[in-house]
C-alpha positions as CSV (number, residue, x, y, z in Angstrom):
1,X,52.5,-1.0,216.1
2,X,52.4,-4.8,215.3
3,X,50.6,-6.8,218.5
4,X,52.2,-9.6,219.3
5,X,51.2,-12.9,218.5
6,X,49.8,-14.6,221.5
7,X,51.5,-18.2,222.7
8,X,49.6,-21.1,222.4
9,X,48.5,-22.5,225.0
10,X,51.0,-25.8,226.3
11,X,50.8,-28.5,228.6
12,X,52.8,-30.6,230.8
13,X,52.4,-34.0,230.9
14,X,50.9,-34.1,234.7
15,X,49.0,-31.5,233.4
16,X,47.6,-33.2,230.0
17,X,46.6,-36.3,232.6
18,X,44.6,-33.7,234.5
19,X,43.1,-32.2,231.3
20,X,42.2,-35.5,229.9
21,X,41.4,-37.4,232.8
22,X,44.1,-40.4,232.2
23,X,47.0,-41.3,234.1
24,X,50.5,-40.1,233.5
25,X,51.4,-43.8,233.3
26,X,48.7,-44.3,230.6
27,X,50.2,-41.4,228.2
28,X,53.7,-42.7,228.9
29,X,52.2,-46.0,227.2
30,X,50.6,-44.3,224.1
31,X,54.3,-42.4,224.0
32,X,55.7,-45.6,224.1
33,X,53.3,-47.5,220.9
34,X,53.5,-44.4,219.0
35,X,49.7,-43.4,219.1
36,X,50.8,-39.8,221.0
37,X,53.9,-37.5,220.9
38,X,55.3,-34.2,222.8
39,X,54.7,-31.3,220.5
40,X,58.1,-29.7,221.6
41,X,60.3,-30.2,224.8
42,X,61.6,-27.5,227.5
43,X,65.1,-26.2,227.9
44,X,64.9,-28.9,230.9
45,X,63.7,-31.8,228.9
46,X,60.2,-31.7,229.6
47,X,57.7,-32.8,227.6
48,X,55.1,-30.3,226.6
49,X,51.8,-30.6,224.8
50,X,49.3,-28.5,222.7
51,X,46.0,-28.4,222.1
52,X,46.0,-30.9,219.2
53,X,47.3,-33.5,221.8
54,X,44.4,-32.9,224.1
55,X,42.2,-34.1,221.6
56,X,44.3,-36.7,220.4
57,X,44.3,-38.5,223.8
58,X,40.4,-38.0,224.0
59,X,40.3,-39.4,220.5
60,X,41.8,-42.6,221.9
61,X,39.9,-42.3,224.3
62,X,36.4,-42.6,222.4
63,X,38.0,-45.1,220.2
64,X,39.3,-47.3,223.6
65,X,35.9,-46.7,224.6
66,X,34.3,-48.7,222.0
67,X,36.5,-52.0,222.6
68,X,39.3,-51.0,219.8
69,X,42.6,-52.3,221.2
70,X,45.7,-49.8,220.5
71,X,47.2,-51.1,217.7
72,X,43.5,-50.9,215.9
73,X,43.5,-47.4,217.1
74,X,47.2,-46.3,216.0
75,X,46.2,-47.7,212.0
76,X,43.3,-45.9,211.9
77,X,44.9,-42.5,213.0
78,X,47.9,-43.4,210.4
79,X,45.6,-43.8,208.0
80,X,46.5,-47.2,207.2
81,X,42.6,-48.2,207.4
82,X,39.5,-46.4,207.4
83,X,37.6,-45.5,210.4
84,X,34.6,-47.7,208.8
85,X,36.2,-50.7,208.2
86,X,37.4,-50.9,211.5
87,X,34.1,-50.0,212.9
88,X,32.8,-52.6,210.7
89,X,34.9,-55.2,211.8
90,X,34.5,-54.6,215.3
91,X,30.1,-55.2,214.9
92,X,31.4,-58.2,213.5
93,X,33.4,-59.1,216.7
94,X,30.7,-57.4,218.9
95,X,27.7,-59.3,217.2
96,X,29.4,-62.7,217.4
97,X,30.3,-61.7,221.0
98,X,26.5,-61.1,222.0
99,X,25.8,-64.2,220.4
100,X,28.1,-65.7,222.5
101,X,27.1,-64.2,225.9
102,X,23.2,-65.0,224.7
103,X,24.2,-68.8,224.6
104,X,26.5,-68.7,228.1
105,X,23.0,-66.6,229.6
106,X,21.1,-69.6,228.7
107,X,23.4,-72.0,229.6
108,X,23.7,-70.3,233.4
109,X,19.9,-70.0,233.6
110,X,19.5,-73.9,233.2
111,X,22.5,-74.8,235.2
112,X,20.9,-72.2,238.4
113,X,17.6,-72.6,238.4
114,X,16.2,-75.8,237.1
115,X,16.1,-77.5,240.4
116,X,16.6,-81.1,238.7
117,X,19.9,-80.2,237.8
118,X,22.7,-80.4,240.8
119,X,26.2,-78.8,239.1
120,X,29.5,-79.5,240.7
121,X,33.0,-77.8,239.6
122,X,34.3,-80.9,238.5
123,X,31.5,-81.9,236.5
124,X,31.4,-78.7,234.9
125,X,32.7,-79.6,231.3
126,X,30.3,-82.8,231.2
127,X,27.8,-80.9,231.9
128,X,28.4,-78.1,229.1
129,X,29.2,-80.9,226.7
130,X,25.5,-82.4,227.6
131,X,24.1,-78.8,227.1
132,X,26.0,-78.5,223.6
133,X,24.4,-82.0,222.4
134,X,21.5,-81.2,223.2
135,X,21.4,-77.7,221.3
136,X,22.8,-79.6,218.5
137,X,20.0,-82.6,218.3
138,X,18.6,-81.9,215.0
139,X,21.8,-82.6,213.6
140,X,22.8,-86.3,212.8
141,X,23.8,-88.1,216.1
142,X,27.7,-89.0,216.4
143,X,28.7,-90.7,220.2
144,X,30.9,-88.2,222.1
145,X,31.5,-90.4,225.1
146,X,35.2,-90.5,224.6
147,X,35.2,-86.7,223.8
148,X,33.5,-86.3,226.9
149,X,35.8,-88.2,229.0
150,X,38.6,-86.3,227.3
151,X,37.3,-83.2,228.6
152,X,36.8,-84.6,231.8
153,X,41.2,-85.4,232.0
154,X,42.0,-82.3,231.0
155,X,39.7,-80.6,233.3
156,X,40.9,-82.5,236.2
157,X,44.8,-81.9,234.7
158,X,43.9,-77.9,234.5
159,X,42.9,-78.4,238.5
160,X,45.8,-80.0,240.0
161,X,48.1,-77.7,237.9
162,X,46.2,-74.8,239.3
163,X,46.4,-75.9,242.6
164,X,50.1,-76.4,242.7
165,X,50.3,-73.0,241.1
166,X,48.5,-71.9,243.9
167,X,50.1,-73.8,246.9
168,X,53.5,-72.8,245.7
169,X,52.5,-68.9,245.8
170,X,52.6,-68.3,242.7
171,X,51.1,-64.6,241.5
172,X,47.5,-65.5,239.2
173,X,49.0,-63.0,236.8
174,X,52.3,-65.5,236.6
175,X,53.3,-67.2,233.6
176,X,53.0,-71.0,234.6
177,X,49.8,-69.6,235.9
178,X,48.0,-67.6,232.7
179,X,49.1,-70.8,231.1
180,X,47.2,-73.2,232.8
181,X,44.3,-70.4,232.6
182,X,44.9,-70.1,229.2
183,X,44.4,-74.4,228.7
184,X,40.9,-73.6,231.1
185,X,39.9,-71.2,228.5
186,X,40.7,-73.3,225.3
187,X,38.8,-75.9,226.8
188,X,35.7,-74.2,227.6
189,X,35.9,-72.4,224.1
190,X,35.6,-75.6,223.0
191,X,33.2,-76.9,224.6
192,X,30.6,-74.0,224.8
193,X,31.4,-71.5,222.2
194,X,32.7,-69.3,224.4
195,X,36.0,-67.3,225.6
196,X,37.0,-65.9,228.8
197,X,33.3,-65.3,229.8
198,X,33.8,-68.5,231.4
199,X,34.9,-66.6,234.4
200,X,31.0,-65.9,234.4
201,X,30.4,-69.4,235.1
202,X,33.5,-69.7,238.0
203,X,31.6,-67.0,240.2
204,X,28.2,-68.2,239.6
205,X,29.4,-72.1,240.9
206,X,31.5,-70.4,243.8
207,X,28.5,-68.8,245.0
208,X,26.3,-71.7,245.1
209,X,29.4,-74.5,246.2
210,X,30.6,-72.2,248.6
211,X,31.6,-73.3,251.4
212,X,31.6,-76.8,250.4
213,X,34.9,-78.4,248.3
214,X,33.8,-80.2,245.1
215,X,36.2,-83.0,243.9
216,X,39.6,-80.7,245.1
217,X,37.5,-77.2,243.6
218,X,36.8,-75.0,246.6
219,X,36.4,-71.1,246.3
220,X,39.8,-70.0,246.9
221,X,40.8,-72.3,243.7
222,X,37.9,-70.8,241.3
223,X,39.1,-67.3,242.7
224,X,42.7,-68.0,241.9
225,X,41.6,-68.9,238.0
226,X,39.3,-66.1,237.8
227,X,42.0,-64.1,238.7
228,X,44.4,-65.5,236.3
229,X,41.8,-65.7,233.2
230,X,41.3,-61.4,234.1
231,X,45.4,-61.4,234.1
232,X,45.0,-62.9,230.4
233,X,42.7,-60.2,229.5
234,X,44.7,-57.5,230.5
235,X,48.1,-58.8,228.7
236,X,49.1,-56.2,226.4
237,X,47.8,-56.1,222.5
């Protein structure tokens, strides 16, 4: 007598979720950008999945885990580039990004501790810029007053935008609003070398301005843009 063969084992989706430790939500999304599909479907229309989608999803996982956005992630599993190259190119991003977050740490530890130095909100760009010429004093000297002063506009610009954003209601996560939090961003790229890290710098100065307003930048303002720079982050890839 011939035994029977025995049925692999399937899952539903609220059951994958459980197995993997996502949300349902979450593998609707890698459904939806093509990194993850049912192995077969029910009489009913349900999705079911098999043991190679388990570890599928936990591959994803590992590979979210290491700062690879989904797009990265869904070449790589076509085969459209190697595992290596991407891993390469993301210690590129990673290296320049510690390089980055070594120069904001310094910056911070001069701007907080050196008790000469009194830091307001609205001086905030000057001040960077000072930090940046002075990093940059062995090379030849070129005036960057009017640069400066530039800054300073559109600093003051990104503020009363941001306010009105804020007095009208609108959501941080809004579009008017990640605009003017995307302009914040740009500038402070600019003038430090680095990218939405300067949400570092917001909480530090609403700690030690708080409860005072500086020049129209009070907590609940340096809150909203925080919240609006994290809104950027977490726009889709």
């Amino acid at each position: 007598m011939t035994k029977a063969t025995p049925r692999r084992r399937r899952w539903r989706i609220g059951e994958l979720a459980d197995a993997t430790g996502v949300t349902v939500r979450t593998l609707h999304h890698y459904e939806h950008t093509g990194l993850l599909a049912a192995s077969e479907r029910t009489d009913g229309g349900h999705r079911m999945y098999d043991r190679e989608s388990v570890q599928r999803v936990h591959q994803i996982l590992a590979l979210r885990e290491l700062g690879f956005s989904l797009h990265e992630i869904r070449k790589a599993m076509e085969g459209r580039t190697s595992l290596t190259d991407l891993l390469r190119s993301h210690l590129s991003r990673i290296e320049l990004q510690v390089t980055r977050a070594t120069l904001l740490r310094d910056r911070l530890r001069n701007m907080t501790t050196d008790s000469d130095v009194q830091v307001s909100v609205d001086e905030l760009p000057a001040t960077l810029d000072a930090m940046s010429r002075v990093e940059k004093r062995a090379q030849p000297h070129r005036c960057t007053c009017k640069l400066a002063a530039e800054r300073e506009e559109r600093w003051r610009r990104i503020r009363d935008e941001l306010r009105d954003c804020m007095d009208r209601g609108e959501h941080p996560s809004s579009e008017r609003t990640r605009a003017v939090a995307l302009e914040a961003r740009l500038l402070f790229s600019e003038i430090a070398g680095v990218d939405s890290t300067v949400s570092t710098i917001l909480k530090v100065l609403a700690r030690l301005s708080a409860p005072r307003s500086l020049a129209g930048w009070d907590p609940n303002l340096m809150q909203y843009l925080d919240l609006a720079l994290a809104a950027l982050e977490n726009q889709p890839h």
